[in-house]
C-alpha positions in Angstrom: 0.0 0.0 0.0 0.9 3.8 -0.6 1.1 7.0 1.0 1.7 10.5 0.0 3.2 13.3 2.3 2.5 16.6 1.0 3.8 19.3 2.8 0.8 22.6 1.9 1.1 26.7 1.6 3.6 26.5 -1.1 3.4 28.9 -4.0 3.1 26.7 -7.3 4.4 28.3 -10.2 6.3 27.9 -13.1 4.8 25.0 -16.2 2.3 22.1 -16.0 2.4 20.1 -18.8 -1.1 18.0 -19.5 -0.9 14.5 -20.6 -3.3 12.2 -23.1 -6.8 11.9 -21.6 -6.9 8.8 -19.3 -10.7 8.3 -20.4 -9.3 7.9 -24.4 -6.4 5.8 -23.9 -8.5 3.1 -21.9 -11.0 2.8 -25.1 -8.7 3.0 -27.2 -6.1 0.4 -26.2 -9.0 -2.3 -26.1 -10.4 -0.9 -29.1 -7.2 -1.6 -31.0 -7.9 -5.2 -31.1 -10.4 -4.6 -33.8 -7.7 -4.1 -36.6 -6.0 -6.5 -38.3 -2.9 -4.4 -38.6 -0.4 -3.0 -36.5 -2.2 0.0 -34.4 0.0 3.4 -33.3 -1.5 5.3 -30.2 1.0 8.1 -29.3 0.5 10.3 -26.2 -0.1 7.2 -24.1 -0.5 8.7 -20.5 1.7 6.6 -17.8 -1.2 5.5 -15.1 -1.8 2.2 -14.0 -5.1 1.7 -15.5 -2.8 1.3 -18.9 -0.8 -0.6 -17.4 -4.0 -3.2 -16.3 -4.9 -3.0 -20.0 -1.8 -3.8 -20.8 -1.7 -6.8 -19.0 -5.0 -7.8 -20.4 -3.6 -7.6 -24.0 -0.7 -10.1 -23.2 -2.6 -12.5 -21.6 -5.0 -12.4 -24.8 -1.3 -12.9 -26.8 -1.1 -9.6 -28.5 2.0 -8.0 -28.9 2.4 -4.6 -27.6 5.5 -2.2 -27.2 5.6 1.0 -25.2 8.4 3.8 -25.5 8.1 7.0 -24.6 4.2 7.9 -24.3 3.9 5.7 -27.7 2.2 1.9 -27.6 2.4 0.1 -30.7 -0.1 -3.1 -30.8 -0.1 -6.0 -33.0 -3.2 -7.9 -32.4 -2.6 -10.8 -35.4 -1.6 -13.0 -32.3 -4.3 -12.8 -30.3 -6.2 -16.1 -28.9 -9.8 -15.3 -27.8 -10.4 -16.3 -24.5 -12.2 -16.1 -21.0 -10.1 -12.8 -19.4 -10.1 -13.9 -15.6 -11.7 -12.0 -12.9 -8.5 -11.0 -11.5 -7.3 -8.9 -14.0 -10.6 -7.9 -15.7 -11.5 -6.0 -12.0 -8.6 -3.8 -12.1 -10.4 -1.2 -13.8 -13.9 0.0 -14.9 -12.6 0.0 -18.8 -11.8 -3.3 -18.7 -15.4 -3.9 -20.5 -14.4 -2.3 -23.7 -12.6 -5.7 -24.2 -15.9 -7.1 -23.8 -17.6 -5.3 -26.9 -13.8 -5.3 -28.8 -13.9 -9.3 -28.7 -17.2 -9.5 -29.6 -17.5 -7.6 -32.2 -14.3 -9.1 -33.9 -15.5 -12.8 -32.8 -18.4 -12.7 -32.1 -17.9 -14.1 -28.5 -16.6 -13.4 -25.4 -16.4 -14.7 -21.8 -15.4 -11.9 -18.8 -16.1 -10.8 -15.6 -18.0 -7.8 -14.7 -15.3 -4.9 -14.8 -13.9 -2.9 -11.4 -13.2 1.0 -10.8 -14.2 3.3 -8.3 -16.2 2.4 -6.3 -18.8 6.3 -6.9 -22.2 4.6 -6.9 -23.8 2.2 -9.2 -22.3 1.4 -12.3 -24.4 -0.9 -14.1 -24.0 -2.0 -17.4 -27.5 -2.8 -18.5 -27.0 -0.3 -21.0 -23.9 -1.7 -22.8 -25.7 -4.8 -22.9 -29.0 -3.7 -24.3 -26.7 -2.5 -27.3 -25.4 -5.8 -27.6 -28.8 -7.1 -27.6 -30.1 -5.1 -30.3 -27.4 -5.9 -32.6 -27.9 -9.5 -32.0 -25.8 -10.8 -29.0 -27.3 -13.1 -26.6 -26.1 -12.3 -22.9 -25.9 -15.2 -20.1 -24.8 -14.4 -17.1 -23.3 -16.7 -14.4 -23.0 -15.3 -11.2 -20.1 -11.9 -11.8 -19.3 -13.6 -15.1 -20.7 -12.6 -18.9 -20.8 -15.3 -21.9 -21.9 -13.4 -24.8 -22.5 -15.0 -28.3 -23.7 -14.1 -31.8 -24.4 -16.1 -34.5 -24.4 -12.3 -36.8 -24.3 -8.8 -35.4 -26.3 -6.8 -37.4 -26.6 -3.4 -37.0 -30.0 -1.9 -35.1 -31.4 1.4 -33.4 -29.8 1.5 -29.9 -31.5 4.1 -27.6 -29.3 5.0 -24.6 -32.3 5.9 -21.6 -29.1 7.6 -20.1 -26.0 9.4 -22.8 -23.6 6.9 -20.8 -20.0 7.1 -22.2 -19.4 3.6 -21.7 -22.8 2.3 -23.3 -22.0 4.9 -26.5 -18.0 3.3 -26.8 -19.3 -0.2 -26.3 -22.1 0.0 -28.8 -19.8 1.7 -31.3 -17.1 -1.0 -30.6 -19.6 -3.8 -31.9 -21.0 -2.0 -34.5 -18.2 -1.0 -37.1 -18.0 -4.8 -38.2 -21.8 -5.5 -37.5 -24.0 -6.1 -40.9 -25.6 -2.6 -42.0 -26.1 0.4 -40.0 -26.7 1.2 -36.4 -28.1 4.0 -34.9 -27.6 4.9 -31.3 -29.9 7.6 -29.9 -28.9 9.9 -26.6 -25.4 9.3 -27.4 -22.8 10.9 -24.9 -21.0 13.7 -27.0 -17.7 13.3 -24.8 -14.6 14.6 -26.5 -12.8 11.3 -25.9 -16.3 9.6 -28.3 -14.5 11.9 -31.1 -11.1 11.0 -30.5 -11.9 7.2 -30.7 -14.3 7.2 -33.4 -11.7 9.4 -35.2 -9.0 6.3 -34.6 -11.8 3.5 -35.4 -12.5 5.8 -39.1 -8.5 5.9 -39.4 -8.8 2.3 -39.6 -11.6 2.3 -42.1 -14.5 2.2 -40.0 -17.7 4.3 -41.1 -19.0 6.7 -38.4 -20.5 9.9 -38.3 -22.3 12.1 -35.7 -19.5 11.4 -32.6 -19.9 14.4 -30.6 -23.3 14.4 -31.1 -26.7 12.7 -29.2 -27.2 10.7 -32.8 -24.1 8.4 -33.9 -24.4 6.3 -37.3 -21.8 3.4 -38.1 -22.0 1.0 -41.4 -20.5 -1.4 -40.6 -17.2 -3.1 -42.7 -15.8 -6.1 -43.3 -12.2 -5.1 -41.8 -10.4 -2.3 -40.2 -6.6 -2.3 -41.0 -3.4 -0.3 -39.1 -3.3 3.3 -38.6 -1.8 5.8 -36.1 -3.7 7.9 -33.5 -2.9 10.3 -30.9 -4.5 10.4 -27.5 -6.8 14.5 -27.0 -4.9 15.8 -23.4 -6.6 15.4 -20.8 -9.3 17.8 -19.7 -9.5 16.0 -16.2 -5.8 16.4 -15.4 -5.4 19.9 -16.8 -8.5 21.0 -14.9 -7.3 19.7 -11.5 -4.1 21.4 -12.3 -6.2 24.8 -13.0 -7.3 24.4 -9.8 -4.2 23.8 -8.0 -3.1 27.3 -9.9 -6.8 29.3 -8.1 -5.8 27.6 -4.9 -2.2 28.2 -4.3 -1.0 29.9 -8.2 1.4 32.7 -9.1 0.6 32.9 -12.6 0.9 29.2 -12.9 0.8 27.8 -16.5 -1.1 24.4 -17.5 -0.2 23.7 -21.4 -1.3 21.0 -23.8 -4.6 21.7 -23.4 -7.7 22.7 -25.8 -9.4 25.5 -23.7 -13.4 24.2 -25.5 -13.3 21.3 -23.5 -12.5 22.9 -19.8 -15.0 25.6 -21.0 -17.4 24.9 -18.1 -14.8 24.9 -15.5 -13.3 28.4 -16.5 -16.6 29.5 -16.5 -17.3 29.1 -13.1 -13.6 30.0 -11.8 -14.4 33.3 -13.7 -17.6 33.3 -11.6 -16.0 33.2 -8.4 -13.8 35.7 -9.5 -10.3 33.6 -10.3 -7.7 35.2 -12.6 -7.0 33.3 -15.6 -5.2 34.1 -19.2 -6.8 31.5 -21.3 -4.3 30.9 -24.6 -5.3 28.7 -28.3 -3.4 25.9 -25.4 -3.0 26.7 -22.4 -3.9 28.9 -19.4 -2.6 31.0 -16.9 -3.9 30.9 -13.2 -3.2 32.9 -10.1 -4.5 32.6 -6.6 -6.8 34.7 -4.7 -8.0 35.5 -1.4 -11.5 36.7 -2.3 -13.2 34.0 -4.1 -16.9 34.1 -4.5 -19.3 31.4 -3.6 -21.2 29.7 -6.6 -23.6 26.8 -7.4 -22.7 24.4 -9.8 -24.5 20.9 -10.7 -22.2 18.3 -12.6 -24.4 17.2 -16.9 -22.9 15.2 -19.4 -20.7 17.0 -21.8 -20.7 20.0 -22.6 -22.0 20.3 -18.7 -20.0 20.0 -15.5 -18.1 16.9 -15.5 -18.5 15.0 -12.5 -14.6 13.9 -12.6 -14.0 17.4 -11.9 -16.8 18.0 -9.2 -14.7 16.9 -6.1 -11.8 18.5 -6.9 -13.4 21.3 -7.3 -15.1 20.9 -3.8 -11.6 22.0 -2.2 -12.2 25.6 -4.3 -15.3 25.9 -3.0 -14.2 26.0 0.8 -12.1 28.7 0.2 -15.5 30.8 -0.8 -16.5 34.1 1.4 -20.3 32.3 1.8 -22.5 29.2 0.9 -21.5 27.4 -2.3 -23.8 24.5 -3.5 -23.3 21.4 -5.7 -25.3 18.8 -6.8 -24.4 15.1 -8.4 -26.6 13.9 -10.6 -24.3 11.5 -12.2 -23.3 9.0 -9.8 -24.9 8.8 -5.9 -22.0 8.0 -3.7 -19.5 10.8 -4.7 -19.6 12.7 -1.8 -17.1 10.0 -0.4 -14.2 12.8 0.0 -16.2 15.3 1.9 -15.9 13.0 5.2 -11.8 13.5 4.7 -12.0 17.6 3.5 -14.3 18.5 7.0 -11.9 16.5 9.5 -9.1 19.1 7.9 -11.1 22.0 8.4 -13.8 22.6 6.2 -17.7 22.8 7.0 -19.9 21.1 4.2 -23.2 19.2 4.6 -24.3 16.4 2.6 -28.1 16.3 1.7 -28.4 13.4 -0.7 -27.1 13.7 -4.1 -26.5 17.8 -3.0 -23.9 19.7 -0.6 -23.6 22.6 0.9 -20.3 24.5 1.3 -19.6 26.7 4.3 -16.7 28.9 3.8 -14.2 30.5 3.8 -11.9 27.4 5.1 -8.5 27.6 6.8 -7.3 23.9 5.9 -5.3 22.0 8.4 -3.0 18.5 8.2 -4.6 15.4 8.8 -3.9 12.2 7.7 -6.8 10.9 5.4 -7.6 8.8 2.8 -8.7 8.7 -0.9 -11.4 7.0 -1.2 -11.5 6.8 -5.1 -9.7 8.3 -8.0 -11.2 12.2 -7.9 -11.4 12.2 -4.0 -8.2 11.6 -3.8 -6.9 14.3 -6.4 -9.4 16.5 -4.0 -7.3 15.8 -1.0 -4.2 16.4 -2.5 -5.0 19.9 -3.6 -6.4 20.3 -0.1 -3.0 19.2 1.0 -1.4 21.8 -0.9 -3.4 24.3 1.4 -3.2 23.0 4.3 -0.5 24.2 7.3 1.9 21.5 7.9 2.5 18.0 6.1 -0.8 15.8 5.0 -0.4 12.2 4.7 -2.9 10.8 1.9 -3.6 7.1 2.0 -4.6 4.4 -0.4 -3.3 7.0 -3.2 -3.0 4.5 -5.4 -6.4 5.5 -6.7 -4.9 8.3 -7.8 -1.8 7.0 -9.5 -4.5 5.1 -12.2 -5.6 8.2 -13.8 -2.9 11.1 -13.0 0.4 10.5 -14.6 3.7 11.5 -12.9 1.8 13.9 -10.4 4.8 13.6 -7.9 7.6 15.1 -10.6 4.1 17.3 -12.0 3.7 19.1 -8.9 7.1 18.9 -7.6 8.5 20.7 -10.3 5.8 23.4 -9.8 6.8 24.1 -6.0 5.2 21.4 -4.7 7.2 19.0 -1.6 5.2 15.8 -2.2 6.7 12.3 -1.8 5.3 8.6 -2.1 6.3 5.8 0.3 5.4 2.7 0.7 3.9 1.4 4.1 
């Protein structure tokens, strides 16, 4: 197990650097099976949740390379077979091996995937896509079989716009028999950037990035080379870092559209911010005023950012109010942020933030992946030296956030206990 020490009220400044989006490169790592060629993904962040992939991939027999930020996968060696609980519950994204096998072969035998444990994460959605284009689902216990004798393309309606339901029902679909429709698509970013990589291989989709998606399907996809969007998770919890404790801190490799929603409110409580064609520049300030914000699919509030930016929110003069309407149990951080100092109330799927906050060092825990990125920029307010626990939630979707924030100002360590 992990630990980070973080020692807070140091000034960050200087260059931030975002990597590739964590939610792209774990669809489109499984996605790459699909080809029959030799598949290039560069920008390749360095979390664990690739590495998990990773080892899914050589246990299916592909061959994969990774060198600086670039994978190369050749998935001509691949044997189709059951991927064992143990690896498959690593992470949430392991299921986009599910619809990648079955749409190539046409069957597949896994376990339901892992993640964060934020709330209910059913699948019932991925699976009513697979349904409609022809799959028949048997479940035993945690496991999936799923067979087709043909997939052949159909109308999906989505009764939520669920990322994972829209990748999954793509993933099937470009080698399916006709054309599929899938109604009250998510309109993600990351949907364009793997659709984009699935065309590149001579797939047929149009619409990503809207709430209608179309795909005729093809006989084969072949090699091509992609390039991971950066991440709009990572570069907004660094924006944040930079309104918390900033001197005209700089976050680069970004595309300013798709933080849009959290500069929007930072401008609301009165942060200062350059925003650049690709990056932005942040400073900290001591009268930040309190706002309500409520996380939506894209182009919404993304939940991913909501607890991080519950640490801003304590530092409001007033009452600041957020509600979840995406997953139920991601208040999980707010236990860990009120036994440093702050004053929020939980009232269901809402909270209510009491502020302004003078943050003091505890030791605490992340609880999940965006708790824990909370706590650290807590941490980097708080008096003495926080010790974080269980961080390595954290290490599976923020890549080198020690050397990140170190080289920033930061004095953060990991040890091992």
């Amino acid at each position: 197990m992990l630990q980070m020490k973080i020692e807070g009220n140091r000034i960050l400044e200087g260059i931030v650097k975002v990597g590739g989006a964590k939610n792209s490169a774990v669809a489109l790592v499984p996605a790459s099976i699909l080809s029959d060629g030799v598949i290039t993904i560069d920008n390749i962040p360095n979390i664990s949740d690739i590495d998990a992939l990773n080892e899914i991939l050589e246990f299916l027999g592909a061959k994969v390379e990774k060198k600086e930020g670039t994978m190369t996968i050749d998935s001509s060696t691949i044997t189709n077979k059951e991927i064992p609980e143990k690896i498959s519950k690593k992470l949430r994204a392991s299921y986009y091996f599910m619809s990648a096998l079955l749409g190539k072969y046409k069957h597949v035998e896994m376990y339901f995937p892992g993640g964060c444990s934020i709330g209910a994460r059913p699948i019932d959605q991925t699976l009513k896509g697979f349904k409609t284009l022809g799959a028949k689902v048997k479940e035993e216990g945690n496991k999936f079989i799923i067979d087709a004798e043909e997939l052949i393309g159909g109308h999906v309606y989505l009764d939520m716009p669920s990322v994972g339901a829209t990748i999954n029902t793509i993933l099937v679909a470009v080698k399916a028999k006709g054309e599929t429709i899938i109604e009250n698509a998510a309109k993600e970013p990351e949907i364009v950037n793997i659709t984009t990589f699935l065309n590149n291989m001579g797939a047929k989709i149009t619409g990503a990035g809207t709430s209608e998606i179309r795909i005729k399907g093809v006989e084969k996809l072949g090699k091509c080379f992609t390039e991971v969007i950066p991440d709009r998770i990572e570069a907004g919890t660094y924006i944040l870092a930079g309104a918390l404790m900033g001197n005209k801190l700089r976050i680069e490799n970004i595309i300013p559209d798709h933080v849009e929603t959290l500069t929007l409110k930072l401008k609301e409580m009165g942060v200062p911010m350059e925003i650049g064609d690709d990056y932005i520049i942040v400073s900290k300030t001591d009268n930040l005023k309190p706002i309500r914000v409520r996380t939506l699919g894209y182009p919404g509030f993304p939940t991913d950012l909501q607890q991080p930016l519950t640490t801003l929110l304590t530092l409001g003069n007033g009452v600041s109010e957020l509600e979840e309407t995406i997953y139920e149990n991601r208040f999980q951080n707010v236990e860990y942020l009120n036994k440093m100092g702050a004053n929020i109330i939980i009232d269901g799927r809402k909270i209510k933030i009491i502020g302004p906050t003078v943050f003091h060092s505890e030791t605490v825990k992340a609880t999940d992946l965006r708790a824990g990125a909370c706590l650290i920029l807590a941490a980097l307010k708080s008096d003495r030296i926080t010790t974080i626990t269980e961080i390595e939630h954290v290490l599976r979707g923020y890549e080198n956030i020690v050397e990140k924030l170190s080289n920033i100002g930061a004095k953060i360590s990991i040890e091992e206990i």
